[in-house]
C-alpha positions as CSV (number, residue, x, y, z in Angstrom):
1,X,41.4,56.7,-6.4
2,X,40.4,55.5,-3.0
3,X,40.4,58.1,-0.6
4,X,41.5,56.4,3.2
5,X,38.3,56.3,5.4
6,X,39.0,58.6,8.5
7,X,38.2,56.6,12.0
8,X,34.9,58.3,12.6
9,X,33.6,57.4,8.8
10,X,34.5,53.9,9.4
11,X,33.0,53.5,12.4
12,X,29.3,55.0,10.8
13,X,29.4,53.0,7.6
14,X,30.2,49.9,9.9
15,X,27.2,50.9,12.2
16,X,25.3,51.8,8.9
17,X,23.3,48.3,9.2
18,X,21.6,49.8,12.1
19,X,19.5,52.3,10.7
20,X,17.2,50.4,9.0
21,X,16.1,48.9,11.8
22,X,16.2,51.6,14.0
23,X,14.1,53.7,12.2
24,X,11.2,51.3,12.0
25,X,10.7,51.3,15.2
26,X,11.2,55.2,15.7
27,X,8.4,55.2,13.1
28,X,6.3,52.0,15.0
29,X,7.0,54.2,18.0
30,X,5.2,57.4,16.3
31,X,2.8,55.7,15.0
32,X,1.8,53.9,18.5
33,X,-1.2,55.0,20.5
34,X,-1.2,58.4,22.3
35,X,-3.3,57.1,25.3
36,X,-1.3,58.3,27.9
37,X,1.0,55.7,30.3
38,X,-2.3,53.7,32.4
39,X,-5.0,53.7,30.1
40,X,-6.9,51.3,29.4
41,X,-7.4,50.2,26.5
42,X,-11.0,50.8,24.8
43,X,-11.2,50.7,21.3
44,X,-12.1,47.3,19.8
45,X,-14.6,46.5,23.2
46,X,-18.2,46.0,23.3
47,X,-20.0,45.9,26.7
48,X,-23.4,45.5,27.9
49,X,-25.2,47.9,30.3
50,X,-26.2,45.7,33.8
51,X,-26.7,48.6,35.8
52,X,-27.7,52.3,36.0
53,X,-26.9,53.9,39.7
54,X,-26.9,50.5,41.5
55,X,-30.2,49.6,39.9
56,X,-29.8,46.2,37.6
57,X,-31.1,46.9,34.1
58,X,-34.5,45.1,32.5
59,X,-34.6,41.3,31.6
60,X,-33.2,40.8,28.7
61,X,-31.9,44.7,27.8
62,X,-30.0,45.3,24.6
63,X,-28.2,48.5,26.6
64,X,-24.5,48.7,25.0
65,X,-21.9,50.3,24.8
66,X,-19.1,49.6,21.9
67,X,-15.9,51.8,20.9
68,X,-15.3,50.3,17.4
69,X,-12.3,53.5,16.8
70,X,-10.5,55.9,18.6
71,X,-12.5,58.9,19.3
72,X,-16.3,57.0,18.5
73,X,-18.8,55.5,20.3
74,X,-21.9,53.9,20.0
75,X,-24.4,51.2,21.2
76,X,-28.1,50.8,22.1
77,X,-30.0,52.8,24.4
78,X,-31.9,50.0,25.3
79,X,-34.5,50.2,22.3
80,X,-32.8,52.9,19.9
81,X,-29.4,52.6,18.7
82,X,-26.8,56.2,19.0
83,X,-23.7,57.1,17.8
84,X,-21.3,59.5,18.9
85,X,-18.0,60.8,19.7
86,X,-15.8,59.8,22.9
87,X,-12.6,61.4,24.5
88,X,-10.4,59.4,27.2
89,X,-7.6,59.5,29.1
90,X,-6.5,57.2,31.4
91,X,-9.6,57.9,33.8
92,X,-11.5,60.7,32.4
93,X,-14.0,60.0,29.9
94,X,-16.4,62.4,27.9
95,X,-19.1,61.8,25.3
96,X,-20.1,64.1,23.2
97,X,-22.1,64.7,20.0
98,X,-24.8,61.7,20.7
99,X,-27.5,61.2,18.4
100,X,-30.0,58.3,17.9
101,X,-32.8,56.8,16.4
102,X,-36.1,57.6,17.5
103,X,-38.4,54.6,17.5
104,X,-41.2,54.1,20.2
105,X,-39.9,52.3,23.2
106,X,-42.5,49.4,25.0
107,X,-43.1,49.0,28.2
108,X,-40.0,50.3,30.4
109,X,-37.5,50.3,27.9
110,X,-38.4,54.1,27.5
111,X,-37.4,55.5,30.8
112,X,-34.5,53.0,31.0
113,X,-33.5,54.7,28.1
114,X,-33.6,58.0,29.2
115,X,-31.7,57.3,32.3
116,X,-28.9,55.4,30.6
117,X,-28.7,58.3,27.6
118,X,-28.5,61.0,30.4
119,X,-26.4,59.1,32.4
120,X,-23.8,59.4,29.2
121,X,-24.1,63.0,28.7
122,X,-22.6,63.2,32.3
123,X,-20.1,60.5,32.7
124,X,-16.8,61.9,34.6
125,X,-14.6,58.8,34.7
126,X,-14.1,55.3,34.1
127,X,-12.2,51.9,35.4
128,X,-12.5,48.6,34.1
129,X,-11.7,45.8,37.0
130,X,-12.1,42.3,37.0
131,X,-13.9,42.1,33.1
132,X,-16.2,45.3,34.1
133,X,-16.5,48.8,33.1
134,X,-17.4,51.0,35.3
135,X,-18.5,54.6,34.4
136,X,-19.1,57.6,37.2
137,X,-21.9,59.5,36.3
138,X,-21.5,64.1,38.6
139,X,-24.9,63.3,40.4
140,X,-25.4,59.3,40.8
141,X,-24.1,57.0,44.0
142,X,-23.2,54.4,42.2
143,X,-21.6,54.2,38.4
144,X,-22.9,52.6,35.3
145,X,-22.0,49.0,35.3
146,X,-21.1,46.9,32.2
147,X,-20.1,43.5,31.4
148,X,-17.6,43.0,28.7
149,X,-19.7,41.2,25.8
């Protein structure tokens, strides 16, 4: 025996064909990137270093910067490859826990080097305009200036 459907249960089991759907995207939704409303987009980009406080880098640098996953980092110093861990939001930036190889550096790759690595350890914020990324560094005039690779 059939029991009679009551308006309100007929009305769900004819909406019934929407949950499927629905919850997909409730679950696409969750599992969507937390970078907050404005942020730009990092992970999956690869830069290279033109600039450190204004100055252009060397002639033909290998300075980089690459954020192959959320929450890493890494690149080449200029002679020396790092790794490391990164934390953004849609302006701040923070690296953190950098390490690198240590092979000798020639000529002024060195000290370029240096200044690049140290620049990192203090970066406050970023933008990227018009195929740049641009990275203020508490202490320099002018930020560290990339070009997407």
């Amino acid at each position: 025996m059939n029991k009679p459907l009551s308006s309100s249960q007929g009305t769900l089991r004819r909406m019934a064909w929407l949950l499927p759907p629905l919850l997909a995207t409730l679950a696409a939704c969750a599992g969507a990137s937390s970078a907050p409303a404005g942020a730009v987009a990092l992970v999956g980009t690869e830069w290279r270093l033109e600039s450190i406080n204004g100055q252009p880098v060397m002639d033909r640098s290998e300075a980089s910067l690459q954020f192959p996953e959320s929450g890493r980092v890494a690149g080449n110093g200029s002679c020396n490859r790092f790794v490391g861990a990164v934390v953004t939001d849609s302006e701040n930036i923070i690296f953190r826990q950098m390490a690198s190889t240590k092979m000798a550096c020639m000529g002024g790759a060195g000290e370029q080097e240096s200044r690049y690595m140290e620049a990192l350890r203090h970066a406050q914020r970023y933008q990227v305009l018009d195929g740049q990324l641009r990275i203020h560094v508490q202490g320099m005039a002018q930020p560290l200036l990339f070009k997407k690779k």
